[in-house]
N, C-alpha and C positions, 0 to 999 in steps of 0.2 A: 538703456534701450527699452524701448514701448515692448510689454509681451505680444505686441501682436504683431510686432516687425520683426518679420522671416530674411534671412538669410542663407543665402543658394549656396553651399560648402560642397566646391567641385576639387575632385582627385583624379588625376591620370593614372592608371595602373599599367604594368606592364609585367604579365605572372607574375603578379607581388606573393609574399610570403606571409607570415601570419603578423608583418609592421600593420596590414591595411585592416585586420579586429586590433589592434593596438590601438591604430587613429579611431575607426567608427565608435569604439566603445571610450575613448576619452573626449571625445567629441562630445559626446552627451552631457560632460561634466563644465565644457568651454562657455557653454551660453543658458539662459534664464529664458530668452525667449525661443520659437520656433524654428529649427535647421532643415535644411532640406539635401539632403546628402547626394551627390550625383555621386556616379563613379564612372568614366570615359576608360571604357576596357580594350587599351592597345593589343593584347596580346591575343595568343593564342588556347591559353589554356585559364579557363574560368571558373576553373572549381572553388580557388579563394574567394575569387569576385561574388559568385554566388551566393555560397558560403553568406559574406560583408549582406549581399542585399538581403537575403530570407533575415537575418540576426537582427539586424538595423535599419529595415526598410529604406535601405538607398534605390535610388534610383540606377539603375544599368543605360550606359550608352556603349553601342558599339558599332565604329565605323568601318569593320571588316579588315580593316587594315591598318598599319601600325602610323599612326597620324605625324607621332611628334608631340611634343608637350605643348607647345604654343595653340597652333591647330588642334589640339583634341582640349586643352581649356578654353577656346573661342566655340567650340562646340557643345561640350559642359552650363558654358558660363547662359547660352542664348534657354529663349525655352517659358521665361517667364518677367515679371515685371520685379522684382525684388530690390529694391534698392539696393543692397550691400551684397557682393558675390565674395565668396573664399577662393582664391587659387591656392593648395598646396600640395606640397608631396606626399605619398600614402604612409611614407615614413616620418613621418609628424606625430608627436604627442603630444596634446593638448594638457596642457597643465588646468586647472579647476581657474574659472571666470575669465580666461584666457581669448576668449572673443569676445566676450560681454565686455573687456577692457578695451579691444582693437578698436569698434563699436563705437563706446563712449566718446572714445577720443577722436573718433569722424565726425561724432557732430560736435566736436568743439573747434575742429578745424571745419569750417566751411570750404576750403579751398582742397582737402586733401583729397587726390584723386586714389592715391594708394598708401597704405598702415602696413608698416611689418613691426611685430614683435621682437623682443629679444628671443635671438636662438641657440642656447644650447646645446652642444654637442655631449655625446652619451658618457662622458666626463666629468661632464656641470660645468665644465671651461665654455666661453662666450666665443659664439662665432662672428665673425664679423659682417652682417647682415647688412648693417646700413651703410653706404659705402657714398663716398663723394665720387663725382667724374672724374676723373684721370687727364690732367694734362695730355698735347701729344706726347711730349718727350716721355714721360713718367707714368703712361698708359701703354707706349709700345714697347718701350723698355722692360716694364713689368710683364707683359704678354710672351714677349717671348725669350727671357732670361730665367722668371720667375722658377723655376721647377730644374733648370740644370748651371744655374747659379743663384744658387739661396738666396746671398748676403750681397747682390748686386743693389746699388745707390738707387735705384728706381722702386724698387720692391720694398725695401726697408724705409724709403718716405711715402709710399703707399701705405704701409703696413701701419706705418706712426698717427696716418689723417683717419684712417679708421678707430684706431683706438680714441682717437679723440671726443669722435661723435655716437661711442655708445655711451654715454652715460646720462643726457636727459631726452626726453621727450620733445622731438625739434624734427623741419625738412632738412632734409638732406639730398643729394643727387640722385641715387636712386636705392634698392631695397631689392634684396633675395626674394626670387619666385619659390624658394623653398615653402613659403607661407607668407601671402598676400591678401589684406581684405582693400577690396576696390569697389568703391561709387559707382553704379552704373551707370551714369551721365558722365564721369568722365572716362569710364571704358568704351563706351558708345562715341564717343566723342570723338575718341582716339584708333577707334576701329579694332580695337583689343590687340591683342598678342599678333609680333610679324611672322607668319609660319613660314618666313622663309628660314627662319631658325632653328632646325628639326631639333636639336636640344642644348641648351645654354645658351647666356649673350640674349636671350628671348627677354630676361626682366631688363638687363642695360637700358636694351630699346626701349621698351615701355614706360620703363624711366626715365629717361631722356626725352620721348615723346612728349610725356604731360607734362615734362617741365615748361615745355616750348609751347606747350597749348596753356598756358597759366596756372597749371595746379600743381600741389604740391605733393612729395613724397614723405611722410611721416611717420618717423620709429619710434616707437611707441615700447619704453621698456617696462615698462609695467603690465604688458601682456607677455608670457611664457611660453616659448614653445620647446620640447626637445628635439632633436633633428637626428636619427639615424645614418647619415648618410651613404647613399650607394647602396640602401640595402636590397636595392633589387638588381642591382648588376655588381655589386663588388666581387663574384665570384668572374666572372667574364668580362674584364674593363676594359680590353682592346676596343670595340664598337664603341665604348663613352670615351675613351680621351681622342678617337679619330674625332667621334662627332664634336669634342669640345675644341679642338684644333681646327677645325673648319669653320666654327660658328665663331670663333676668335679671330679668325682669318675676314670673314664676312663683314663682322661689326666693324672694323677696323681698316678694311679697306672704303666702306661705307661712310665712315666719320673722315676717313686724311682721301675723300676723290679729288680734290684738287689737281688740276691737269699736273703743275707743277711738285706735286709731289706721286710722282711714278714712281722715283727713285725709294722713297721711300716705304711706298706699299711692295715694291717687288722683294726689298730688306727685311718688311713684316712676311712675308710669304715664305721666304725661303729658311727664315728664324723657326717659325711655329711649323714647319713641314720637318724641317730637321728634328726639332724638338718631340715631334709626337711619333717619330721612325725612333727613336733613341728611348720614349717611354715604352710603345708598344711592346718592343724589343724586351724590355724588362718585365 
């Protein structure tokens, strides 16, 4: 990467904890050239937020109200001309050259619209970031079995097409918005993130968008990230699995609209509505 080509590294926070100086300050260690740290502060209390901007010169956005992760990185991401924008979560750490790797391998893909890293969970076990599309059958199957039948036939040949495609540097269907670096031309192109997806189901789309606009999705393991997850709502998960049951609901009846399959979007509806009354429960 040119030292003179900047890179716009936006994070949605939502009263994060002390994960978002985790990201700021490994952040400095990710890239060789210039970063430009936004922070899109959903919440309501901003002392961390502050905190992140005085320590690291981020930049603060705040749209008073709590956006959503799509809508507040389409908010984030605008603002300037920078070729290369980061979407990631505040609970991200950057491992050393770990965007200067994402970077590299955008301009060796001329076509790649979006680069995710290998992601790590706080284990050093590999999460499954790069994910192919899901057949119907073996996309609704998994949607709404996945979590109150483990070892259901849909999930476990899911589970197997992932394992597949972590091991080189190649497209794939689409990539975790947990950390994203994306091409401005093809974010612009694509209109960024569908905020009709107040949180999850937001990268599917995305990824499935630029695939149908001709660019690719590329995982990229050779850049490191580690992934905290939840760590800004694991203590209060009722509000994230309603919202991820609804944004599953959304995608999916959006992909099977076909007149002739009612029957089976009301089948997706009443699976993941059951399913997320039986999580929340617990």
């Amino acid at each position: 990467m040119s030292p003179s080509t900047a890179v716009r590294v936006v994070t949605v926070a939502f009263n994060p904890g002390p994960e978002l100086e985790s990201f700021a300050r490994s952040l400095r260690g990710a890239s060789t050239a210039p970063v430009r740290l936004v922070v899109v502060d959903n919440g309501t209390d901003h002392t961390v937020v502050e905190a992140v901007s005085r320590d690291h010169g981020a930049e603060v956005l705040r749209p008073g109200r709590n956006l959503g992760y799509g809508a507040a990185a389409n908010l984030g991401s605008a603002g300037d001309d920078s070729p290369w924008v980061v979407v990631a979560n505040p609970d991200i750490v950057w491992e050393p050259g770990s965007l200067d790797a994402l970077v590299a391998a955008g301009e060796r893909h001329g076509r790649a619209g979006s680069l995710g890293p290998k992601i790590l969970n706080t284990d050093g076990t590999v999460y499954p970031s790069a994910r192919a599309v899901p057949s119907l059958r073996q996309g609704a199957g998994h949607a709404v079995f996945a979590r109150v039948w483990p070892g259901n036939p849909w999930t476990r040949q899911y589970h197997r097409r992932q394992e597949e495609v972590l091991l080189t540097e190649h497209p794939v269907g689409w990539l975790s918005g947990a950390c994203l670096l994306l091409r401005r031309t093809a974010l612009d192109a694509v209109g960024g993130f569908d905020p009709s997806y107040f949180m999850f189901f937001e990268d599917v789309d995305l990824g499935e968008r630029l695939g149908r606009s001709g660019w690719e999705n590329v995982y990229v393991p050779d850049a490191v990230v580690v992934h905290d997850q939840g760590a800004s709502w694991r203590e209060k998960p009722a509000r994230m699995i309603l919202a991820h049951h609804r944004s599953a609901e959304l995608y999916l009846h959006r992909r099977y609209a076909a007149w002739y399959l009612a029957p089976l979007r009301g089948a997706i509806s009443l699976g993941l509505r059951a399913r997320a009354a039986l999580e929340t429960r617990r």
